[in-house]
mmCIF file as Biopython writes it, N, C-alpha, C and O atoms, coordinates in Angstrom:
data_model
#
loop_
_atom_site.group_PDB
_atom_site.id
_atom_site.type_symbol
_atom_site.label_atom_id
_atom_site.label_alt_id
_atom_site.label_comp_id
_atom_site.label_asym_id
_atom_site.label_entity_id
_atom_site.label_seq_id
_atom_site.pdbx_PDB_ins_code
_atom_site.Cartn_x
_atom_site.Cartn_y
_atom_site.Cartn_z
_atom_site.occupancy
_atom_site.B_iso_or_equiv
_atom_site.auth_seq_id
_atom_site.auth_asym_id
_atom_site.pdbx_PDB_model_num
ATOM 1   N N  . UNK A ? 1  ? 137.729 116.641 144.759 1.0 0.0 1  A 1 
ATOM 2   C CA . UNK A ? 1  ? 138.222 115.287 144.575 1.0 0.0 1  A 1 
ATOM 3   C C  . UNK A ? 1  ? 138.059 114.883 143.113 1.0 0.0 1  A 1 
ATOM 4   O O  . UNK A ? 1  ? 136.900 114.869 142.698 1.0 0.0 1  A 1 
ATOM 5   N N  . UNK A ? 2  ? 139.291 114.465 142.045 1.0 0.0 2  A 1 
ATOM 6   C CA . UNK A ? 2  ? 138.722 114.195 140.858 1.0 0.0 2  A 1 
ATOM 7   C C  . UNK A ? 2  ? 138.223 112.547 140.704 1.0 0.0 2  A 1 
ATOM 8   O O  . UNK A ? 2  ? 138.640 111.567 141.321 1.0 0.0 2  A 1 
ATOM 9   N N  . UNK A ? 3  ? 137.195 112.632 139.665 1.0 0.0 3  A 1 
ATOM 10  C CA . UNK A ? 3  ? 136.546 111.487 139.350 1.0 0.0 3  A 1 
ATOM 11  C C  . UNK A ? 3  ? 137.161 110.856 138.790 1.0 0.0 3  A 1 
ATOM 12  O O  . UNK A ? 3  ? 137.859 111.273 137.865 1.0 0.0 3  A 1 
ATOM 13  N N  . UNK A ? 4  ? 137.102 109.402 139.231 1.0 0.0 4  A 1 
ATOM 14  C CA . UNK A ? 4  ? 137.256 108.104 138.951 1.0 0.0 4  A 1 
ATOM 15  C C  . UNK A ? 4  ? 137.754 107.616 137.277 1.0 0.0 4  A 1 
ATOM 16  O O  . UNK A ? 4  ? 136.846 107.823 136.472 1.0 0.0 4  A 1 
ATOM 17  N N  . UNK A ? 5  ? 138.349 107.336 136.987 1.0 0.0 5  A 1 
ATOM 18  C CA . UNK A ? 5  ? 138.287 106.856 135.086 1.0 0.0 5  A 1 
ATOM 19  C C  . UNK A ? 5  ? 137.467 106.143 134.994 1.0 0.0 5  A 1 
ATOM 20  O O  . UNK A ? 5  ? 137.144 106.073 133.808 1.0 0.0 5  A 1 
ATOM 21  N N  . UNK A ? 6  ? 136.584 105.188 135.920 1.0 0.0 6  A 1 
ATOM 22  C CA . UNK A ? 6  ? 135.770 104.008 135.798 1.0 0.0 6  A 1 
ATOM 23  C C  . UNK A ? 6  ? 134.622 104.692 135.683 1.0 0.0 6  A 1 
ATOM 24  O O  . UNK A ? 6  ? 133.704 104.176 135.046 1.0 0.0 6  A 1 
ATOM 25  N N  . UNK A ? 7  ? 134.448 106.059 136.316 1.0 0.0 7  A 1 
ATOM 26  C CA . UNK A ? 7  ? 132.925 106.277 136.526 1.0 0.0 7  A 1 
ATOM 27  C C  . UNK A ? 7  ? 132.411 107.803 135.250 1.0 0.0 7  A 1 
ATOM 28  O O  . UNK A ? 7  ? 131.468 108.595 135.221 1.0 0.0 7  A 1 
ATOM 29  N N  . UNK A ? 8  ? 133.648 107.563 134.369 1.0 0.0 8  A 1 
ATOM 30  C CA . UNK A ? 8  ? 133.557 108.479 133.105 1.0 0.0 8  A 1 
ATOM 31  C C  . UNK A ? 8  ? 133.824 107.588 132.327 1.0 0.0 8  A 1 
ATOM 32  O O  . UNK A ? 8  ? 134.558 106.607 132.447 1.0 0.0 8  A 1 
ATOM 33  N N  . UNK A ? 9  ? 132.742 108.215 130.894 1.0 0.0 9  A 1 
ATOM 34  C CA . UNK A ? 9  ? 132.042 107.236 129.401 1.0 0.0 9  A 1 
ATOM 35  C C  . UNK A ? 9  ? 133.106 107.887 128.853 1.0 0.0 9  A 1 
ATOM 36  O O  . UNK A ? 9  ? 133.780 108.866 129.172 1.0 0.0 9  A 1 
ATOM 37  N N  . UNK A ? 10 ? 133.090 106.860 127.661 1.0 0.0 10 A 1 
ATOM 38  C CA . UNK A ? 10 ? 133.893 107.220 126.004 1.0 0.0 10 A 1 
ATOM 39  C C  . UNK A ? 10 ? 132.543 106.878 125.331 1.0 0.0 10 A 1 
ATOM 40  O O  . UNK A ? 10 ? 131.727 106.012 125.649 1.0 0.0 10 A 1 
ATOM 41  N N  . UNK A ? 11 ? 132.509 107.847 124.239 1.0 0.0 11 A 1 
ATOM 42  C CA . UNK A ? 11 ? 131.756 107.191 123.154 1.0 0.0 11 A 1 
ATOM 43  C C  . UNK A ? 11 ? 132.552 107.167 122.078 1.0 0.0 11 A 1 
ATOM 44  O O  . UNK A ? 11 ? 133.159 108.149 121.652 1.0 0.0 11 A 1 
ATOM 45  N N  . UNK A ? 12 ? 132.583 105.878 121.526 1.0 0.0 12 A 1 
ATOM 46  C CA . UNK A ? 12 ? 132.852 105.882 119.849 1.0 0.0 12 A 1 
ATOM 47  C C  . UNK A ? 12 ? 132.753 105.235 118.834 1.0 0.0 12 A 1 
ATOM 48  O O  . UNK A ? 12 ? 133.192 104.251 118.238 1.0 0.0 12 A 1 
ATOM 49  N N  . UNK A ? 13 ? 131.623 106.550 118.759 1.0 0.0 13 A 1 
ATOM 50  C CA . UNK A ? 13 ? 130.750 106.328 117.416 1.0 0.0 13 A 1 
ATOM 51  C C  . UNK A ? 13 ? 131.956 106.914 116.427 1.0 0.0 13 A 1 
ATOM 52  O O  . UNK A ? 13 ? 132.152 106.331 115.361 1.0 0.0 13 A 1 
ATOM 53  N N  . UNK A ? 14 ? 132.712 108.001 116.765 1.0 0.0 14 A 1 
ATOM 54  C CA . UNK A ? 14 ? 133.478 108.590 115.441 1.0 0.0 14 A 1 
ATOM 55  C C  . UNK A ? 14 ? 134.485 107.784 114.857 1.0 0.0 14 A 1 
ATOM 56  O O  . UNK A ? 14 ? 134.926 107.876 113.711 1.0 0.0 14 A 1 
ATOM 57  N N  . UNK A ? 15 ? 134.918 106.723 116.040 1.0 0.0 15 A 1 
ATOM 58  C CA . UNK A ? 15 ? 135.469 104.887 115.743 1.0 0.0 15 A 1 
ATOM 59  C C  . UNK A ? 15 ? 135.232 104.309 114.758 1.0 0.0 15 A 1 
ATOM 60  O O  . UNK A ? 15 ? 135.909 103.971 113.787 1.0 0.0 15 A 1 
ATOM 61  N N  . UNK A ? 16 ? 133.756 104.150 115.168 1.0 0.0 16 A 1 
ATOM 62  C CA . UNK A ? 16 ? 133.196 103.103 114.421 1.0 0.0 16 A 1 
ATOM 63  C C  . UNK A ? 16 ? 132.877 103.818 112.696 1.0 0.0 16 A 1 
ATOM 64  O O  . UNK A ? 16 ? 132.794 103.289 111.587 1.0 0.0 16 A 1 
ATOM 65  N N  . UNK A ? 17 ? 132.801 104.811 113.033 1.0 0.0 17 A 1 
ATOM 66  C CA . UNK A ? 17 ? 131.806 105.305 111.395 1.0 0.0 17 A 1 
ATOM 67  C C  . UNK A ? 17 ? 133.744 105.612 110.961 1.0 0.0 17 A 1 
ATOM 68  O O  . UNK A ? 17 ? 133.817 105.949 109.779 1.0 0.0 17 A 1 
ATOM 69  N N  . UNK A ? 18 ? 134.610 105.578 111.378 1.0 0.0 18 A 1 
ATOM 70  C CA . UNK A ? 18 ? 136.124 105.115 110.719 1.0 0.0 18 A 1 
ATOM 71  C C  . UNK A ? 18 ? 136.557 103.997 110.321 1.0 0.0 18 A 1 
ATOM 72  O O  . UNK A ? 18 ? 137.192 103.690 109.313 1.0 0.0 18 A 1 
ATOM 73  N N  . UNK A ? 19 ? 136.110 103.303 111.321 1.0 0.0 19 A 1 
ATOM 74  C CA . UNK A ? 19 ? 136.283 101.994 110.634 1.0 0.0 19 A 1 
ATOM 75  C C  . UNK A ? 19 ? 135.760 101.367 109.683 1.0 0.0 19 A 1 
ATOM 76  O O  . UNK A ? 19 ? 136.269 100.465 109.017 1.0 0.0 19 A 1 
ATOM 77  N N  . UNK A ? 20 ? 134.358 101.992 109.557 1.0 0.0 20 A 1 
ATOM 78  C CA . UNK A ? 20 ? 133.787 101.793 108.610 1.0 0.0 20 A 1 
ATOM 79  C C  . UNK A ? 20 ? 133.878 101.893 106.952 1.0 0.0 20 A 1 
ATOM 80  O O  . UNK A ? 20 ? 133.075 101.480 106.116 1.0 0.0 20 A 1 
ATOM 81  N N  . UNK A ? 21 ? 135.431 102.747 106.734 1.0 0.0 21 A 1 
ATOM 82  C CA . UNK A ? 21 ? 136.114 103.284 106.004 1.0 0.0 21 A 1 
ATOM 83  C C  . UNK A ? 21 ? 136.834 102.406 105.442 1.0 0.0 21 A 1 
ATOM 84  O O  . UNK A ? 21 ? 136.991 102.277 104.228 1.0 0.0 21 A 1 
ATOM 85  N N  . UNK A ? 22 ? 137.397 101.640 106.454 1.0 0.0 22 A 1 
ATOM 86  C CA . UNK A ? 22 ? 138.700 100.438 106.109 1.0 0.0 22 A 1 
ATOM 87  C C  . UNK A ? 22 ? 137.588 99.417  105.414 1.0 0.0 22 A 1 
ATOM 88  O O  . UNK A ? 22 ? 136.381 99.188  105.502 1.0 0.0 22 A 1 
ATOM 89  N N  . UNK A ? 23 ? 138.779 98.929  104.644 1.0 0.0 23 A 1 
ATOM 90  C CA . UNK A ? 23 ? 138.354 97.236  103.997 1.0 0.0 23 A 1 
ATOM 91  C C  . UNK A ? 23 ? 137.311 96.313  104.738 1.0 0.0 23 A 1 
ATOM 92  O O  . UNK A ? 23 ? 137.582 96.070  105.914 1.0 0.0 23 A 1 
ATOM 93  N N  . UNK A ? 24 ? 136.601 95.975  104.419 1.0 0.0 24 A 1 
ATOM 94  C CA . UNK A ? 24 ? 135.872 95.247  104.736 1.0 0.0 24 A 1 
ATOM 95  C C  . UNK A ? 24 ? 136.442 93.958  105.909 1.0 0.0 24 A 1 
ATOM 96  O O  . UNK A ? 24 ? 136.007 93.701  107.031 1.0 0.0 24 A 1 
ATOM 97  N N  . UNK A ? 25 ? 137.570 93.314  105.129 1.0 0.0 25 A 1 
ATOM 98  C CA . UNK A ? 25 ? 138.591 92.246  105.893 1.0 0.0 25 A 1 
ATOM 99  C C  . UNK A ? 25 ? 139.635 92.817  107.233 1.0 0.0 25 A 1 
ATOM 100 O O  . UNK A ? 25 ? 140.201 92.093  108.051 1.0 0.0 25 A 1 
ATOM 101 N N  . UNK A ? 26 ? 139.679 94.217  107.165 1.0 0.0 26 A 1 
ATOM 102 C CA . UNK A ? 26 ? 140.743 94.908  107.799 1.0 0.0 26 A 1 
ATOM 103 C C  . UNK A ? 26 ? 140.331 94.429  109.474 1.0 0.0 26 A 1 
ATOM 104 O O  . UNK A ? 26 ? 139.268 94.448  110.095 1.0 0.0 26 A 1 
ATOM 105 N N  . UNK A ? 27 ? 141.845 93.970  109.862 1.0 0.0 27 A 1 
ATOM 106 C CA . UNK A ? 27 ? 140.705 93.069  111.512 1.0 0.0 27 A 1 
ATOM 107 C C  . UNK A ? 27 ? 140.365 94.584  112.376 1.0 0.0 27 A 1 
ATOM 108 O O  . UNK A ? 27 ? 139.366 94.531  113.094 1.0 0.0 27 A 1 
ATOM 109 N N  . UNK A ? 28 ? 140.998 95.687  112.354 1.0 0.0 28 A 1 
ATOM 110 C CA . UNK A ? 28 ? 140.460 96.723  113.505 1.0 0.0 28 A 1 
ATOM 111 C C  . UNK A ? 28 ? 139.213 97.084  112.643 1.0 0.0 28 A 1 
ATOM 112 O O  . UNK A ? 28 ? 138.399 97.454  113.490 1.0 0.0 28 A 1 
ATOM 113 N N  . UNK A ? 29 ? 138.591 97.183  111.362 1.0 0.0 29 A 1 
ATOM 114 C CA . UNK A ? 29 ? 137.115 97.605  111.314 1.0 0.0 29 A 1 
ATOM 115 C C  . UNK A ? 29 ? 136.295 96.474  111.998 1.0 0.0 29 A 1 
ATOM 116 O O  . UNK A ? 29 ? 135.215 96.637  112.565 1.0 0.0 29 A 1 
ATOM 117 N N  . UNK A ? 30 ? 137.161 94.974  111.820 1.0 0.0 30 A 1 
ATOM 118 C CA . UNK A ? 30 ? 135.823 94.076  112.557 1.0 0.0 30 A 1 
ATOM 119 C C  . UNK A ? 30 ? 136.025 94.376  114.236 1.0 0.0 30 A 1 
ATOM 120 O O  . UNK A ? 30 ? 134.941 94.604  114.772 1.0 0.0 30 A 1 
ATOM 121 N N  . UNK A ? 31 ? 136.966 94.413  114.988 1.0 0.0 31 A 1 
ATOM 122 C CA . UNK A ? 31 ? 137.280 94.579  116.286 1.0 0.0 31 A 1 
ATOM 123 C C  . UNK A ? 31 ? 136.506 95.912  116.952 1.0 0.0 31 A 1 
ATOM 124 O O  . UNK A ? 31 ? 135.833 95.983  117.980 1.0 0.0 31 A 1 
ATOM 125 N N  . UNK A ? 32 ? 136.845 96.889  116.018 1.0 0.0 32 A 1 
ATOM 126 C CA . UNK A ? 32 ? 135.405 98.184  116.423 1.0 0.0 32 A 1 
ATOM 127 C C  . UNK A ? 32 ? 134.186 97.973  116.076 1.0 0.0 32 A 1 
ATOM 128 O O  . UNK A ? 32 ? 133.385 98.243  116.971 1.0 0.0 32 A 1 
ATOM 129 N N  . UNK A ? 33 ? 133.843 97.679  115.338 1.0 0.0 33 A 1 
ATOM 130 C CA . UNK A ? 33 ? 132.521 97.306  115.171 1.0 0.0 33 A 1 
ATOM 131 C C  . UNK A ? 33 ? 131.790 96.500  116.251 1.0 0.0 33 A 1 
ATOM 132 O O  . UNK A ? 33 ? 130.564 96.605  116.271 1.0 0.0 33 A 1 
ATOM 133 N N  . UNK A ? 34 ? 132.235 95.910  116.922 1.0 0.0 34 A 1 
ATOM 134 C CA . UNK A ? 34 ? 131.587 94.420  117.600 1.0 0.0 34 A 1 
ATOM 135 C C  . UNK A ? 34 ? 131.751 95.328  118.731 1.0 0.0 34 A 1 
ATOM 136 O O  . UNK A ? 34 ? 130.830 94.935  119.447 1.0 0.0 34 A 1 
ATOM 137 N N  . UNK A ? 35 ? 132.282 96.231  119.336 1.0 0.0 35 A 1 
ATOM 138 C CA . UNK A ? 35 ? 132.530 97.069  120.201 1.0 0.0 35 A 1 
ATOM 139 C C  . UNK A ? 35 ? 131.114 97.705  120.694 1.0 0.0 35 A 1 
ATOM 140 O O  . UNK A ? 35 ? 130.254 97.847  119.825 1.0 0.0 35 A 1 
ATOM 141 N N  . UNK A ? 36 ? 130.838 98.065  121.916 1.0 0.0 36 A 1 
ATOM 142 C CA . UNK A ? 36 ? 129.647 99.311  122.268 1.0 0.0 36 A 1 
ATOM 143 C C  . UNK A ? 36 ? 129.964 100.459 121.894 1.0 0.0 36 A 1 
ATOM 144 O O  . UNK A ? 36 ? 131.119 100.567 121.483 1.0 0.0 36 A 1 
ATOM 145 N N  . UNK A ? 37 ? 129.219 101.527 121.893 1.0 0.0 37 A 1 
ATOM 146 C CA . UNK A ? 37 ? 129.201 102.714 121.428 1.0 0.0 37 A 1 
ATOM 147 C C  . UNK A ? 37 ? 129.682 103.727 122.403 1.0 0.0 37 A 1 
ATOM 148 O O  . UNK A ? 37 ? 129.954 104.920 122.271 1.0 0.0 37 A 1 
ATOM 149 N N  . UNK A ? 38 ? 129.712 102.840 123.515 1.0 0.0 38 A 1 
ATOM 150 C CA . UNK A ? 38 ? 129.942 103.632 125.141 1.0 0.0 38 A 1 
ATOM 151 C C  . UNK A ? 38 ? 130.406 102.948 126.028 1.0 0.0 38 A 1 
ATOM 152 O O  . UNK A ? 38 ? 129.746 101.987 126.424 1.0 0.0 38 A 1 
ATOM 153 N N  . UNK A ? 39 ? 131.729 103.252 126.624 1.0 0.0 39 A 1 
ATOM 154 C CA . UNK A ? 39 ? 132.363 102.198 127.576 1.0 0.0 39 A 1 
ATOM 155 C C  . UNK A ? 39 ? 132.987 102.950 128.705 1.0 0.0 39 A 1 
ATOM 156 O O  . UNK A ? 39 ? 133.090 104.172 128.603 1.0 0.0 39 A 1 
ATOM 157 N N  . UNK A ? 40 ? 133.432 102.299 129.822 1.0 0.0 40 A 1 
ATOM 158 C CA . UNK A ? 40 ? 134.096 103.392 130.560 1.0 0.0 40 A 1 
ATOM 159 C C  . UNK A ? 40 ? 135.385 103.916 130.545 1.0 0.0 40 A 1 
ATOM 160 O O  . UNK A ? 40 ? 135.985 103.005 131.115 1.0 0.0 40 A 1 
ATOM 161 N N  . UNK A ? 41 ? 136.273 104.809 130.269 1.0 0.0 41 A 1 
ATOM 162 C CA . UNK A ? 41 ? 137.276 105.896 130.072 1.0 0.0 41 A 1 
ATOM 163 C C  . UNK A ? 41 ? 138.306 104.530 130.515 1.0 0.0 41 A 1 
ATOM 164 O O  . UNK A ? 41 ? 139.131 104.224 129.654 1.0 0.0 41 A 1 
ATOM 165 N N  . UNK A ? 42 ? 138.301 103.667 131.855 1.0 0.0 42 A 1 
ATOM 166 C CA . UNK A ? 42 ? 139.544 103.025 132.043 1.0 0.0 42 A 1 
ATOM 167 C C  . UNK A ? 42 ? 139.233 101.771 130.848 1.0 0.0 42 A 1 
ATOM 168 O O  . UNK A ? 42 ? 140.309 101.407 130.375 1.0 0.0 42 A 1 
ATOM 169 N N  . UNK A ? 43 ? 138.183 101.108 130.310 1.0 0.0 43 A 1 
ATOM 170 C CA . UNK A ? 43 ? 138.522 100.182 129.261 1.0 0.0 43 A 1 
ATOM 171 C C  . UNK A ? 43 ? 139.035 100.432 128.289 1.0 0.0 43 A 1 
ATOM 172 O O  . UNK A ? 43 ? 139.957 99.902  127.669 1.0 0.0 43 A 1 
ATOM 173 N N  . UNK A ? 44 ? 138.147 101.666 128.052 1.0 0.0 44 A 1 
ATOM 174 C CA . UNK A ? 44 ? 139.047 102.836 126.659 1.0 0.0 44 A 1 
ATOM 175 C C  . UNK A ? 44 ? 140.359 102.819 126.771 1.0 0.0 44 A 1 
ATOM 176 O O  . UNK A ? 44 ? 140.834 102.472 125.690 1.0 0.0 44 A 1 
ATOM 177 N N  . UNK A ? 45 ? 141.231 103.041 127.614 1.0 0.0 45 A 1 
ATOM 178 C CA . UNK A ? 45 ? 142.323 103.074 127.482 1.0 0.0 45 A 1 
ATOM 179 C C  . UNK A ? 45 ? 142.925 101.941 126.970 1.0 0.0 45 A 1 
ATOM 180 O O  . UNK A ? 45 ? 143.671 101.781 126.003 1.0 0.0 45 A 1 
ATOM 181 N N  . UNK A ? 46 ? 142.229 100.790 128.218 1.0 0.0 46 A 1 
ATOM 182 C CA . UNK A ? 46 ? 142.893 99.204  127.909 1.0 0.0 46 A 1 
ATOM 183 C C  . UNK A ? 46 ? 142.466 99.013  126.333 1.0 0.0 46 A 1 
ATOM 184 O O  . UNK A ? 46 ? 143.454 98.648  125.696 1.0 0.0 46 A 1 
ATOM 185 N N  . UNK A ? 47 ? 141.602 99.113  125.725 1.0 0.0 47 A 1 
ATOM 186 C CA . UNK A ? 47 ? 141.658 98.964  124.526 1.0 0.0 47 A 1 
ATOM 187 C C  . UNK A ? 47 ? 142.289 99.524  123.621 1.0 0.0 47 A 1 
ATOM 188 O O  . UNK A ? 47 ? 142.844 98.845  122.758 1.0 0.0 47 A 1 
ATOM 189 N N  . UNK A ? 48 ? 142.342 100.806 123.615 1.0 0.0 48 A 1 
ATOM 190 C CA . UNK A ? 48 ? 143.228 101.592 122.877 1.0 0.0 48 A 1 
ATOM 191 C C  . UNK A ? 48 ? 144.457 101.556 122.196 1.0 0.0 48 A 1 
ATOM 192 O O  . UNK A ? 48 ? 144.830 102.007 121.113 1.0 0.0 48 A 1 
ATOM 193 N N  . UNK A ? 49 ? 145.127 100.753 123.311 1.0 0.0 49 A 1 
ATOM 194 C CA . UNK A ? 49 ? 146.762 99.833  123.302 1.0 0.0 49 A 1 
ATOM 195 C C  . UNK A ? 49 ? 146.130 99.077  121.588 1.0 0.0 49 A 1 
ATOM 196 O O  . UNK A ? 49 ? 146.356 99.482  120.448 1.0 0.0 49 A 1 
ATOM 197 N N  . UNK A ? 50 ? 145.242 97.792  122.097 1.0 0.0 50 A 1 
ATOM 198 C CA . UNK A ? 50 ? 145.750 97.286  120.954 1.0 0.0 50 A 1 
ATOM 199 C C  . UNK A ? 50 ? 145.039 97.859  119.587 1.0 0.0 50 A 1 
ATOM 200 O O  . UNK A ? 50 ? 145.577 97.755  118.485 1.0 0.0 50 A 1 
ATOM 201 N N  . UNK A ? 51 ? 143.857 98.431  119.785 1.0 0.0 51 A 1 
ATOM 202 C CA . UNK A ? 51 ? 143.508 99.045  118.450 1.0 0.0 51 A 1 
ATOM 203 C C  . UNK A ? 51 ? 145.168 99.897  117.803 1.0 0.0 51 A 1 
ATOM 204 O O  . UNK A ? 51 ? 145.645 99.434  116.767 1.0 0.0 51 A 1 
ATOM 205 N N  . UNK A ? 52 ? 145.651 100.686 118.265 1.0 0.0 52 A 1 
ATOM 206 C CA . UNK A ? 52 ? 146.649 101.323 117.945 1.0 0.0 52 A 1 
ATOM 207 C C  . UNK A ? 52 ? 147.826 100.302 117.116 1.0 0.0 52 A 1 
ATOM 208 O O  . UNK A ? 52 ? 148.535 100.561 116.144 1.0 0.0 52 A 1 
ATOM 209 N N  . UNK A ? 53 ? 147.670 98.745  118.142 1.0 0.0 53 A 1 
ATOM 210 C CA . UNK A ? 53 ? 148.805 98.021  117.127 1.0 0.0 53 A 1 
ATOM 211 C C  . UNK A ? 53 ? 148.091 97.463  115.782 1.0 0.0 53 A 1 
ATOM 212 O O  . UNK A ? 53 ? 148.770 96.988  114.873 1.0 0.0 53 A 1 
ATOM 213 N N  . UNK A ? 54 ? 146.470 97.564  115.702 1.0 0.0 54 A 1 
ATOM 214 C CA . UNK A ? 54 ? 146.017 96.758  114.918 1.0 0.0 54 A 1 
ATOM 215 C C  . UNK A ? 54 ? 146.057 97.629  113.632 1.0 0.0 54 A 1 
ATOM 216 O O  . UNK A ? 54 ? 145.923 97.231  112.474 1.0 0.0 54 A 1 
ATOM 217 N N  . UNK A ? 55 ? 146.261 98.846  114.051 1.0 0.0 55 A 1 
ATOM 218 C CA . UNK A ? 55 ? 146.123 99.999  112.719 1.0 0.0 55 A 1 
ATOM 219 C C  . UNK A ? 55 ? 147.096 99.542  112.155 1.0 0.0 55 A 1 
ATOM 220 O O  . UNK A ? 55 ? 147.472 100.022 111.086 1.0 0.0 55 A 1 
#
């Protein structure tokens, strides 16, 4: 039976230490940052959408 998206982690740290790259003002370094380091695979996705438009 495969597992759940809810009940599998994302980590991202390799996110955050990217964003960390961008401008200081850039809104996706502040939007990752404020983020956890670990979330579950189906928020990841839901988030993903808009990080992608914010790049």
């Amino acid at each position: 039976m495969a597992q759940s998206l809810t009940k599998k982690k994302v980590n991202i740290k390799p996110l955050k230490e990217m964003a960390l790259k961008l401008e200081k003002n850039h809104v996706l370094r502040q939007v990752l940052l404020v983020e956890p380091e670990e979330m579950d695979a189906e928020e990841f996705v839901a988030k993903a959408l808009t990080w992608l438009r914010l790049a």
